[in-house]
One Martini backbone bead per residue (centre of mass of N, CA, C, O) as a GRO file, in nm:
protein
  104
    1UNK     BB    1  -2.400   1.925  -3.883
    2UNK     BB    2  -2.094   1.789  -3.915
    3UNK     BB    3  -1.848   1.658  -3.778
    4UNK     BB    4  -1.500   1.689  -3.684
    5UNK     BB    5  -1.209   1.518  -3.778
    6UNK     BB    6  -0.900   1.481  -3.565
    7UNK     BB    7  -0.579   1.350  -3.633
    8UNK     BB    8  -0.301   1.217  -3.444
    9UNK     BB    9   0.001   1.192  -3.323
   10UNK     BB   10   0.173   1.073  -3.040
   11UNK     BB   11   0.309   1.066  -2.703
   12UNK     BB   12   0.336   0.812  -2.486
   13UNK     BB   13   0.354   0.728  -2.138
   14UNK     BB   14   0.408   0.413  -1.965
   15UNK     BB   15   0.323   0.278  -1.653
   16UNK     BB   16   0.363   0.148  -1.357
   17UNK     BB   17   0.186   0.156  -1.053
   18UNK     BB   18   0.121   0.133  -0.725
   19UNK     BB   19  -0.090   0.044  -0.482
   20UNK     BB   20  -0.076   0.203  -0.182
   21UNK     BB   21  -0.319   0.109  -0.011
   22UNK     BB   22  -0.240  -0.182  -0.038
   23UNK     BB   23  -0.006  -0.220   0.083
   24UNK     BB   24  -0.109  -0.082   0.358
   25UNK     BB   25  -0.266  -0.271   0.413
   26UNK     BB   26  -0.090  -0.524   0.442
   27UNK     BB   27   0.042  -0.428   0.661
   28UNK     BB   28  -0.145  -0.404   0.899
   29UNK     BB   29  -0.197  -0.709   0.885
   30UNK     BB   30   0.084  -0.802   0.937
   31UNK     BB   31   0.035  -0.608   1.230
   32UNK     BB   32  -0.141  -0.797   1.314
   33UNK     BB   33  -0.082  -1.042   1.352
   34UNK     BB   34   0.235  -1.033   1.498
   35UNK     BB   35   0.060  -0.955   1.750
   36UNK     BB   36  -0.074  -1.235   1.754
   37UNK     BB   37   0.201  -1.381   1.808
   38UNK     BB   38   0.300  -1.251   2.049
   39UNK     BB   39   0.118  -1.300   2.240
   40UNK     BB   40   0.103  -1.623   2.204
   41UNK     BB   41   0.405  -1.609   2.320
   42UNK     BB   42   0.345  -1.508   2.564
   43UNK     BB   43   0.374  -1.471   2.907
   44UNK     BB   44   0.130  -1.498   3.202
   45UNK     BB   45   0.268  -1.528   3.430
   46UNK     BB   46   0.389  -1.467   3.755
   47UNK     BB   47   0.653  -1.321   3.900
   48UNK     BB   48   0.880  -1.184   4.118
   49UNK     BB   49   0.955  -0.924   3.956
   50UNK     BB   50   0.620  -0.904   3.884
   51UNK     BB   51   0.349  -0.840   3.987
   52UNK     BB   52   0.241  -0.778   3.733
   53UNK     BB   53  -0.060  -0.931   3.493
   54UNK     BB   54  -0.161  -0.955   3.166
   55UNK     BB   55  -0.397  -0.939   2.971
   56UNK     BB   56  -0.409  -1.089   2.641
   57UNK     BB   57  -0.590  -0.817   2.540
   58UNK     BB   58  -0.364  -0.618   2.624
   59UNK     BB   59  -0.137  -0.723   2.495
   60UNK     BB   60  -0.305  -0.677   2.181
   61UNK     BB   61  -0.340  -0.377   2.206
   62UNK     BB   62  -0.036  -0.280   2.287
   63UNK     BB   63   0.074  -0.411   2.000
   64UNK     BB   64  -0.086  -0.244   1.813
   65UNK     BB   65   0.060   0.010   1.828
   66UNK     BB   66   0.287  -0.102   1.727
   67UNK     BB   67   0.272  -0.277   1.441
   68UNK     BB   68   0.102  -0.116   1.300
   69UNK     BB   69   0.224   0.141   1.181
   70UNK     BB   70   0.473  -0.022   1.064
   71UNK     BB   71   0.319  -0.177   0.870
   72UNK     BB   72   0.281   0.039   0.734
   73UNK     BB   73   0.557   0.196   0.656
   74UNK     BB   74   0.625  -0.038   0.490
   75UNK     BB   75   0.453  -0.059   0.293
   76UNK     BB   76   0.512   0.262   0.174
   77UNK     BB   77   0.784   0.192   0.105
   78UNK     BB   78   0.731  -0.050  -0.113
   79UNK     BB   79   0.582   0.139  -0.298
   80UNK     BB   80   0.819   0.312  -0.347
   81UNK     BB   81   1.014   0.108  -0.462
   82UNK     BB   82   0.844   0.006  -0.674
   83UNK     BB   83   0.852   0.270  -0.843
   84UNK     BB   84   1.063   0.281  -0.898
   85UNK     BB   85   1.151   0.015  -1.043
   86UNK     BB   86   0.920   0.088  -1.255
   87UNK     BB   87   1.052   0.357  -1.418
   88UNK     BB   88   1.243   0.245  -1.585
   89UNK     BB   89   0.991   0.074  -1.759
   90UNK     BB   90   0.944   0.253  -1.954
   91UNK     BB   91   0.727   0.333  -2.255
   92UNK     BB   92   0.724   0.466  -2.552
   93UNK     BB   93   0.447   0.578  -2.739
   94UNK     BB   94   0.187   0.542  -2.992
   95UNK     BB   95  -0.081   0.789  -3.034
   96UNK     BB   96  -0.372   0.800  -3.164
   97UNK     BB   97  -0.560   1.085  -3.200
   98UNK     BB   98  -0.940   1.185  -3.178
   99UNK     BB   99  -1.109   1.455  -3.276
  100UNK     BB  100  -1.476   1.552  -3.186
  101UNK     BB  101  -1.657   1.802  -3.340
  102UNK     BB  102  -1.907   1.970  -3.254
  103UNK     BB  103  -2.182   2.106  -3.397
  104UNK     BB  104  -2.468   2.351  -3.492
   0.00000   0.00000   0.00000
């Protein structure tokens, strides 16, 4: 038997949205940096008002504690607010659709 096919035109919405992962790797990388910013710009010399100093290995890995989470939660906004901003320029297309049926 030949199959059949059958054609329809539809309505199909276009929208581009964010990839969410890629923002919030973004995030985290940039929250990775920012640790290494502060560590290389802190003082590690011992003052008379506090005994203890802190090795820099200690002082990026305590800033990494909070850097990255932050750096994750920004990326995940802005890829909040870029779907919004993306949802205005939706699009409403014609779309031909195919269907093809296979008997036997």
């Amino acid at each position: 038997m030949a199959p059949t096919d059958s054609h329809q035109t539809v309505e199909a919405t276009v929208r581009r949205v964010p990839r969410y992962g890629v923002l919030m790797g973004i995030g985290v990388v940039v929250g990775i940096i920012a640790a290494a910013i502060l560590t290389w710009t802190g003082s590690f010399e011992q003052s008379e008002a506090l005994d203890v100093v802190y090795p820099p290995a200690q002082v990026f890995g305590f800033l990494l504690l909070w850097t990255v989470p932050i750096g994750l939660a920004v990326g995940g906004v802005v890829g909040i607010v870029l779907e919004r901003v993306a949802r205005r320029h939706d699009r409403v297309v014609q779309v031909d659709r195919e269907t093809i049926t296979e008997t036997d």
